[in-house]
C-alpha positions, 0 to 999 in steps of 0.5 A: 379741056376743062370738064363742063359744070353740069353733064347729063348722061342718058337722062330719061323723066317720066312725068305720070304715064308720060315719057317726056325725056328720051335719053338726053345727052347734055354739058354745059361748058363752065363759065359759058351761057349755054342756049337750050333751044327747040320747039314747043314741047320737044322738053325744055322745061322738062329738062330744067325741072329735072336737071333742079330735083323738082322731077326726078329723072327715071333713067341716066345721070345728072352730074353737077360739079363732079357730083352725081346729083340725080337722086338730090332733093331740091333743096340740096341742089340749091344749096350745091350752088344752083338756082332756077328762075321758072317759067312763071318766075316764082315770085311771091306776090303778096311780099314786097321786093325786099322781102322776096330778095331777103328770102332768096338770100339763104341766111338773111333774116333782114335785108341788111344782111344781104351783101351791100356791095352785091345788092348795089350790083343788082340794083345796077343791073335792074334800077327798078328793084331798087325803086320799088324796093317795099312795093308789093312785087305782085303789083310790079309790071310783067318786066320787072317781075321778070327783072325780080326773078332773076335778081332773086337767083343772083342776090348771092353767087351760084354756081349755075343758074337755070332760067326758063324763057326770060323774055317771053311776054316782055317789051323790046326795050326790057328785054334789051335790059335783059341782054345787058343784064346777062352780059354783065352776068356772064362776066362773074364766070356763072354758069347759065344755062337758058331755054329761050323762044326769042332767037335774036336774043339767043344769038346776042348771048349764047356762047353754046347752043343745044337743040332739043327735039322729041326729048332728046338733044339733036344738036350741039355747037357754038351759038355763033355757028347756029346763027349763021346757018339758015339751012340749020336753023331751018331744019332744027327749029323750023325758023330763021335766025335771020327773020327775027332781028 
């Protein structure tokens, strides 16, 4: 068995006088897209959050690429090869998409020297980014703000990028973007890790699956296993797979 890229052990976060994390046990497969699933507030996010520095875990150990990360700033865990698209996707409003994509690229001063070969791979993936390549990206639509985010966390390799419920808010025909996005993505061997609401497309792209409750993970498995057990997905999410084709 090859060692998962990120392993947490025991992982506990309080945020304030809050314990949100309860001992998480976590791995994530290398090269796989791991699905975090649960209800709201079981600490998805939370996790997320702790796993990238930007909270501090209270108790327990993060291990990325067979370093203890738990102590890491921010700033070095994203230079180890980890990137995270939030929830509210991070993007800069008042900047245009190539700027936001230039800021994104460590050690690009201009947009010509990120990597052609790599940016016409994204612009493949998202054809918008390359149609409003100098457009303000707060004038983009909520799809293609999401569409920016994303390429922002693959405009160079990573490693393991984080991403936080990619198709919340989004139409059906851009999240089927998305899903063929990620699949494209899955095949350079990046590791994902993604906290989604939407089950149809957990099902289409998860290779392993984690369900948080409480701040704790109570399942672990293949995504594919989950999928095809309504009684499971009854008793660990309180909805059916099935009943969200």
């Amino acid at each position: 068995m090859t060692a998962p890229l990120l392993k947490l052990t025991g992982v506990h976060t309080h945020i304030g006088a809050y314990h949100i994390l309860h001992g998480v046990d976590l791995d994530v497969p290398r090269g796989q897209l791991t699905m975090l699933l649960g209800r709201n507030g079981a600490g998805k996010t939370t996790t997320l959050r702790t796993i990238m520095g930007l909270w501090h875990a209270s108790a327990g150990t993060i291990e990325f690429d067979g370093q203890d990360v738990t102590k890491n700033s921010t700033p070095d865990i994203a230079q180890a090869g980890v990137a995270y698209v939030p929830e509210n996707m991070g993007i800069f409003s008042d900047l245009s998409v190539r700027d936001n994509m230039v800021l994104a690229a460590r050690g690009a001063n201009k947009a010509e020297d990120i990597d052609a070969k790599r940016l016409d791979w994204i612009f493949g993936l998202f054809p918008a980014m390359k149609t409003f390549w100098m457009h303000p990206a707060g004038k983009l639509s909520g799809g293609q703000k999401q569409m920016l985010a994303v390429s922002r966390a693959i405009v160079e390799p990573r490693k393991l990028i984080l991403i936080d419920e990619p198709s919340k808010g989004l139409a059906p025909a851009i999240i089927a973007n998305m899903i063929s996005a990620f699949r494209e993505l899955k095949q350079t061997d990046t590791t994902i890790l993604l906290v989604e609401q939407n089950f149809n497309f957990a099902k289409q792209l998860g290779d392993t699956v984690a369900v948080m409750d409480d701040g704790k993970i109570v399942h672990r498995g293949a995504m594919a296993e989950l999928a095809e057990d309504e009684s499971l997905q009854s008793r660990l999410l309180g909805l059916s797979l099935g009943a969200h084709q």
